[in-house]
C-alpha positions in Angstrom: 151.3 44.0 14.0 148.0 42.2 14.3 145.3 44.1 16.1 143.3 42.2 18.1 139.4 42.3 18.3 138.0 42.7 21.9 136.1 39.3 23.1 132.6 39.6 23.8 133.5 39.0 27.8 135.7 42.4 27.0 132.8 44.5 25.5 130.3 43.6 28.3 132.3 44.1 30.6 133.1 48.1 28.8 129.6 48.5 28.6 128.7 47.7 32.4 132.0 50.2 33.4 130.4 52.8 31.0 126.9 52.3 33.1 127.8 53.1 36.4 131.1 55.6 35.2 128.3 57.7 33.7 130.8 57.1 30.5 128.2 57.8 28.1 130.9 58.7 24.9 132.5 55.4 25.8 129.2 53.6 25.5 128.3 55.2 22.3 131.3 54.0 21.4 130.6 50.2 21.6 126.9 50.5 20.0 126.5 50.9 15.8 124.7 53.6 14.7 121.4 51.3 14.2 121.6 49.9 17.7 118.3 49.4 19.5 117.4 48.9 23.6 114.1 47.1 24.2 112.6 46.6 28.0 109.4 45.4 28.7 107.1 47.3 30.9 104.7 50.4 30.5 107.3 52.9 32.6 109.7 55.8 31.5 112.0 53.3 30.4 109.7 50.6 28.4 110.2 50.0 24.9 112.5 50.4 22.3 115.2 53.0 21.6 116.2 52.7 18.3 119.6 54.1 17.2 122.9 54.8 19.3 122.4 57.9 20.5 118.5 57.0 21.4 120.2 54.1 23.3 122.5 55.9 25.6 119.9 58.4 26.3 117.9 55.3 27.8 120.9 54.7 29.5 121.3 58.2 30.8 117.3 57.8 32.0 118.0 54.5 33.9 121.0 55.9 35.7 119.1 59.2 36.5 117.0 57.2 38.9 119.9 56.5 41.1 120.1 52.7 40.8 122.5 50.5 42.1 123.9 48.4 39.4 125.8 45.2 40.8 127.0 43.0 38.1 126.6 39.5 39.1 127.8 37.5 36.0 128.8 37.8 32.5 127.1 35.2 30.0 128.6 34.0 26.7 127.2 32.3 23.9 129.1 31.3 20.7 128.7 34.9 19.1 126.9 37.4 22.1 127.1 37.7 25.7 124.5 38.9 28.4 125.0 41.0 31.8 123.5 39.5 34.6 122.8 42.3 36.6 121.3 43.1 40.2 119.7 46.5 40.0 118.2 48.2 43.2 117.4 52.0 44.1 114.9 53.9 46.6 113.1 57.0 45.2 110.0 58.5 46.2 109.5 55.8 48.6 109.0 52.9 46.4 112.0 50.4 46.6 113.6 48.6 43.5 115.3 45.4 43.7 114.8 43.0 40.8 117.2 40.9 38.6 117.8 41.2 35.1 120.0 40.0 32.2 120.8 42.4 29.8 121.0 40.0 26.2 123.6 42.2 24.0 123.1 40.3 20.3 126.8 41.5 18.7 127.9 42.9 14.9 131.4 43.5 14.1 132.5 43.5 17.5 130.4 46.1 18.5 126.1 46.3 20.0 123.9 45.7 17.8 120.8 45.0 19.5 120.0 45.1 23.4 117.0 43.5 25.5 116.6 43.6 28.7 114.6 40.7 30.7 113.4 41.8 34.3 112.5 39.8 37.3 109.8 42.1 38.8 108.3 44.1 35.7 105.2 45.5 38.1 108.4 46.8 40.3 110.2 48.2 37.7 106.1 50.0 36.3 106.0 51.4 39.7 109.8 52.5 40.1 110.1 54.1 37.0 107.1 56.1 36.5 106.6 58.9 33.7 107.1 62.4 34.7 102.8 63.8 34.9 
């Protein structure tokens, strides 16, 4: 019997229910070992986590802040797929509410390589600001 490979609409969609399931095994799961996460910014999230495990501990951090992730869309290309994503959140008084798309470049049926493009990267500075 011929397995069959998940479709890159599949494995966005796994790693969006991963996201806001707090499923962080599952996530680790879809990512290689060598995966990265960049995001612009100069914030608590900014940069780039490099490796699967440094990957889902961004993920962790993002979902610590108590966001609201709404997926709006899932985008395809020939070989990778993006999240279209409406994030918003209230803490400390400052308010969040900026959309992104989250590029997820593919290998082997599995993340290889995350970026994350922002809508409001001055909102997302003052939202997610590094401990003192």
């Amino acid at each position: 019997m011929e397995m069959m490979m998940p479709t890159s609409e599949e494995i966005a969609k796994a790693f969006y229910k991963t996201l806001v399931s707090g499923d962080w095994l599952g996530m680790r799961a879809l990512l290689h070992d060598d995966a990265t996460w960049t995001l612009p910014g100069d914030n608590a999230i900014s940069g780039t986590a490099v490796g699967g495990d440094a990957v889902v501990k961004r993920a962790q951090l993002i979902a610590s802040y108590g966001l609201s992730f709404e997926l709006e869309n899932v985008l395809l290309s020939r070989d990778n797929m993006a999240l279209g994503l409406h994030n918003t959140g209230e803490r400390n008084g400052v308010q969040l509410d900026e959309k992104l798309a989250t590029v997820c470049r593919l290998r082997a049926d599995r993340i290889a390589e995350i970026e994350t493009f922002l809508s409001d990267v001055p909102g997302m500075n003052l939202f997610f600001t590094r401990a003192d």
